[in-house]
PAVOKE-975505 format. One record per residue: residue number from 1; residue in three letters; x, y, z of N, C-alpha, C in turn. Coordinates in steps of 0.1 Angstrom, whole numbers, plus 5000, padded with zeros to 4 digits. Example, Ala and Ser with C-alpha at 12.3 -4.5 7.8 and 13.67 -1.06 7.14 Angstrom:
2
REC resi resn  n.u  n.v  n.w ca.u ca.v ca.w  c.u  c.v  c.w
REC    1  Ala 5132 4943 5078 5123 4955 5078 5132 4967 5078
REC    2  Ser 5128 4978 5071 5137 4989 5071 5129 5000 5079
END
This chain:
118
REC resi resn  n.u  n.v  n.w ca.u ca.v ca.w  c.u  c.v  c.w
REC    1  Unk 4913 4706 5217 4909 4715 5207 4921 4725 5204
REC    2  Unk 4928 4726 5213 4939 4734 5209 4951 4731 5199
REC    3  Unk 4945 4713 5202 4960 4711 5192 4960 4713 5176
REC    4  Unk 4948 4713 5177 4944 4720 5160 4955 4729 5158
REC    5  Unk 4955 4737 5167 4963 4755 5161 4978 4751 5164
REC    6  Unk 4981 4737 5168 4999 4736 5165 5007 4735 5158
REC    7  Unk 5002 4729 5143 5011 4732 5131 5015 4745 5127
REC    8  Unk 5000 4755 5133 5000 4766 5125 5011 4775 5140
REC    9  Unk 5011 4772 5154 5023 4779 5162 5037 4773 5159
REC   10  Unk 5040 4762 5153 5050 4755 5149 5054 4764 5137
REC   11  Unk 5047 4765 5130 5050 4774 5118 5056 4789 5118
REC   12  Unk 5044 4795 5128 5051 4809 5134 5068 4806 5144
REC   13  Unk 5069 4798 5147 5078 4797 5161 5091 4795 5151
REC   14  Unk 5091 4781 5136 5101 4783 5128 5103 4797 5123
REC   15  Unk 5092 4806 5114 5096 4816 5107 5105 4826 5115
REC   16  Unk 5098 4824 5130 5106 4836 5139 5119 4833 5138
REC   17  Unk 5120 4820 5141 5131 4812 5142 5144 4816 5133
REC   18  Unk 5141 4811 5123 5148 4816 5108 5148 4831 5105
REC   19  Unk 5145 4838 5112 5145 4854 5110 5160 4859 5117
REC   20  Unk 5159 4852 5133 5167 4855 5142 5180 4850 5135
REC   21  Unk 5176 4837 5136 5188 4829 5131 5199 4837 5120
REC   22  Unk 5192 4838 5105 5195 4850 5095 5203 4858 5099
REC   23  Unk 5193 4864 5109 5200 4883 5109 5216 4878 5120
REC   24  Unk 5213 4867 5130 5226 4870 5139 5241 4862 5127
REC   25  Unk 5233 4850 5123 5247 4850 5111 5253 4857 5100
REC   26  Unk 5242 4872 5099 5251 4874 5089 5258 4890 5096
REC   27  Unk 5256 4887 5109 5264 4896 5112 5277 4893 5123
REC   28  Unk 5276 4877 5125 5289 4872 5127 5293 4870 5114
REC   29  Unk 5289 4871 5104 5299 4857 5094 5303 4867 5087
REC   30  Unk 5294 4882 5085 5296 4895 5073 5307 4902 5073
REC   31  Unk 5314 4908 5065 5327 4916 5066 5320 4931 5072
REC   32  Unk 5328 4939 5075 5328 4945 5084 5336 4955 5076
REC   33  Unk 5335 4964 5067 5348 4970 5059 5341 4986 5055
REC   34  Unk 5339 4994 5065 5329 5005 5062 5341 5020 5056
REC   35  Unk 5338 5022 5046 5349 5035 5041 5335 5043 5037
REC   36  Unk 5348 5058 5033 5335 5066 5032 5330 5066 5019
REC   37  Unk 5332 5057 5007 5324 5054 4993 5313 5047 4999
REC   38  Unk 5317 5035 5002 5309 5028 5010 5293 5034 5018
REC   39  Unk 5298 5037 5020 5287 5046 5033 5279 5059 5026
REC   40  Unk 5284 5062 5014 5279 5076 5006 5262 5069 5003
REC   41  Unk 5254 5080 5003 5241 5074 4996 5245 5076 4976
REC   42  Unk 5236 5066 4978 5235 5061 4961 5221 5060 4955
REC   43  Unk 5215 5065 4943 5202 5064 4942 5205 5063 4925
REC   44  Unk 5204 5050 4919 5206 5050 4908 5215 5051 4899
REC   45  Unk 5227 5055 4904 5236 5052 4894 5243 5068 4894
REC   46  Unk 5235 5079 4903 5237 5089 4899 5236 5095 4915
REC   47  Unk 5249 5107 4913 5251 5110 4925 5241 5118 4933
REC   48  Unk 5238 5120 4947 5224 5124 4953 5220 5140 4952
REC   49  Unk 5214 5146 4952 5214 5162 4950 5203 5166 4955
REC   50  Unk 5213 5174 4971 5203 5181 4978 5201 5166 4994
REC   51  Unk 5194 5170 5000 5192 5165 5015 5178 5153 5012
REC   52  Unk 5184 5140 5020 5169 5132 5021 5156 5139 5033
REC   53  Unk 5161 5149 5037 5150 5152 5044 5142 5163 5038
REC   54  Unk 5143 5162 5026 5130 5174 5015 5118 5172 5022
REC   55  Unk 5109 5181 5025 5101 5181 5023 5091 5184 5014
REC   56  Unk 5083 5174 5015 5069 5169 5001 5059 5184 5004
REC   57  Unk 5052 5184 4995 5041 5194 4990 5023 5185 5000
REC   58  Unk 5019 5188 5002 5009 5184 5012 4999 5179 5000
REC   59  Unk 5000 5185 4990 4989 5181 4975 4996 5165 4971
REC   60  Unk 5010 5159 4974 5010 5149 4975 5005 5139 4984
REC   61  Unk 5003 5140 4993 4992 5131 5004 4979 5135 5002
REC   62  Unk 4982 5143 4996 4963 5144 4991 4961 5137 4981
REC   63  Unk 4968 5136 4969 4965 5129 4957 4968 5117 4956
REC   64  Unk 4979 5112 4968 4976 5099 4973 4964 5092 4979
REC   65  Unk 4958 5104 4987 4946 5092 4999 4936 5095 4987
REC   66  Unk 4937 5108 4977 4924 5105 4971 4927 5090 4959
REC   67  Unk 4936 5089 4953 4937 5074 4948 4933 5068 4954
REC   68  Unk 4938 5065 4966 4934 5053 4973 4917 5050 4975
REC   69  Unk 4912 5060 4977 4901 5063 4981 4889 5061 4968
REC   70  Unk 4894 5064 4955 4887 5060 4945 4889 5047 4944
REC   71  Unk 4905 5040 4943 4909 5028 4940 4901 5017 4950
REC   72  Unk 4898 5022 4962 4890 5007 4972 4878 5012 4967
REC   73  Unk 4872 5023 4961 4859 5020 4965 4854 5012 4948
REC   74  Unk 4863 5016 4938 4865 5010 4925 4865 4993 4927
REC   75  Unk 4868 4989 4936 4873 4972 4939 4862 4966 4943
REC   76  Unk 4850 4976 4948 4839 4970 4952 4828 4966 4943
REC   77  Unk 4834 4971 4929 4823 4968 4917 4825 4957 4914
REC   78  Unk 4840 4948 4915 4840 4934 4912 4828 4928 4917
REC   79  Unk 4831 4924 4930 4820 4915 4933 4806 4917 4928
REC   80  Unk 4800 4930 4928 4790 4934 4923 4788 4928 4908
REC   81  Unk 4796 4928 4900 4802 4922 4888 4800 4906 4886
REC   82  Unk 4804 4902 4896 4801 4886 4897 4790 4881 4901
REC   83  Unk 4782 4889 4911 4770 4883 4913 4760 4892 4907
REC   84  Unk 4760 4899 4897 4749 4908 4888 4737 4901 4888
REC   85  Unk 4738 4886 4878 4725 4881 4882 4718 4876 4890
REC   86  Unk 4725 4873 4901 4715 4871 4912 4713 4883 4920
REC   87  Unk 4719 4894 4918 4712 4908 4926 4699 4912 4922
REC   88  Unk 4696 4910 4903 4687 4917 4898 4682 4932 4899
REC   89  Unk 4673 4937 4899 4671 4952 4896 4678 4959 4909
REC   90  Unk 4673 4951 4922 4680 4955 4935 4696 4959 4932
REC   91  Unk 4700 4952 4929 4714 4950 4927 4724 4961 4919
REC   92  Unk 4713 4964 4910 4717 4972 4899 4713 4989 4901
REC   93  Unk 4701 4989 4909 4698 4999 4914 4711 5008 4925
REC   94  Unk 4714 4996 4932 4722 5000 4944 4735 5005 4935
REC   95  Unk 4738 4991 4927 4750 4998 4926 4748 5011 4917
REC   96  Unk 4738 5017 4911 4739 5026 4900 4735 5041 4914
REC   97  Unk 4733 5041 4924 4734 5047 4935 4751 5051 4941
REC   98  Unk 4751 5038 4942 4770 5036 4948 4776 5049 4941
REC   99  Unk 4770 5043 4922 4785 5054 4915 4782 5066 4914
REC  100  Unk 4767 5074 4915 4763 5083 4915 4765 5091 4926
REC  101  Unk 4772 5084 4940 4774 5088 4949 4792 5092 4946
REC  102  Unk 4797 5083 4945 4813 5083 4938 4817 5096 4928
REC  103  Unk 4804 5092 4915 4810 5107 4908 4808 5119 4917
REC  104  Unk 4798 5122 4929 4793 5138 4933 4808 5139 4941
REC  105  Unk 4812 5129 4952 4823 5128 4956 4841 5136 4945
REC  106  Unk 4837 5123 4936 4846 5131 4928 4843 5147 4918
REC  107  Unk 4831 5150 4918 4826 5162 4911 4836 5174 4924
REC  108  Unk 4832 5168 4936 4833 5177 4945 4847 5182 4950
REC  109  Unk 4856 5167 4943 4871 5171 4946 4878 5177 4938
REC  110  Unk 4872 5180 4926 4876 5179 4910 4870 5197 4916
REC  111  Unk 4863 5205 4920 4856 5216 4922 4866 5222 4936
REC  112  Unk 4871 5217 4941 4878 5223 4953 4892 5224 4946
REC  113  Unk 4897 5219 4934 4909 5219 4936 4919 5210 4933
REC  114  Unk 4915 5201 4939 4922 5188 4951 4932 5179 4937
REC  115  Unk 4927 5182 4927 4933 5174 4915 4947 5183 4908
REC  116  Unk 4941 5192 4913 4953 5207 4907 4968 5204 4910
REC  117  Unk 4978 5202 4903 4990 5199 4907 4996 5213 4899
REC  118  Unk 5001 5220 4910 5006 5231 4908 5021 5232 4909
END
């Protein structure tokens, strides 16, 4: 029964394989030539201004999770979408519940603030 899952540990055991392999040749085979252009950070073409360690506004991780948070629960209407006819009124009910629940969610984030980019 186990030998079932050999192609698929053969497969893991190459990719590891080929990872190691990779990384050690290209640091025997790579030049080695570090100056201080070299080494400077670069971000587009244009020189850097100011420190990589800024710190972000906390309303960005908030406007992030709340995307995210509309965006999965937005993905759940596909399927709902595909199987409409075979849900019937059930189906349609629920989901007209789902969004009614989504907009109070969003009424309520849209009422605290949470969208305000200041």
């Amino acid at each position: 029964m186990l030998g079932a899952y050999l192609p698929i540990l053969l497969l893991v055991l190459v990719a590891i394989g080929f990872g190691l392999v990779s990384l050690v040749a290209s640091s025997l085979i790579g030049q080695k030539k570090p100056s201080k252009l070299k080494l400077q950070p670069y971000e587009s073409g244009c020189e850097p201004v100011g420190t990589a360690r800024e710190r972000y506004s906390i309303k960005f991780y908030l406007i992030a999770v709340l995307f995210i948070l509309f965006d999965i629960e937005a993905v759940f209407l596909y399927p709902w979408a595909i199987l409409y006819k075979k849900l019937g009124v059930f189906g349609l009910v629920e989901m007209g519940l789902f969004i009614v629940i989504l907009f109070v969610g969003y009424i309520y984030v849209w009422k605290k603030g949470a969208l305000e980019w200041e």
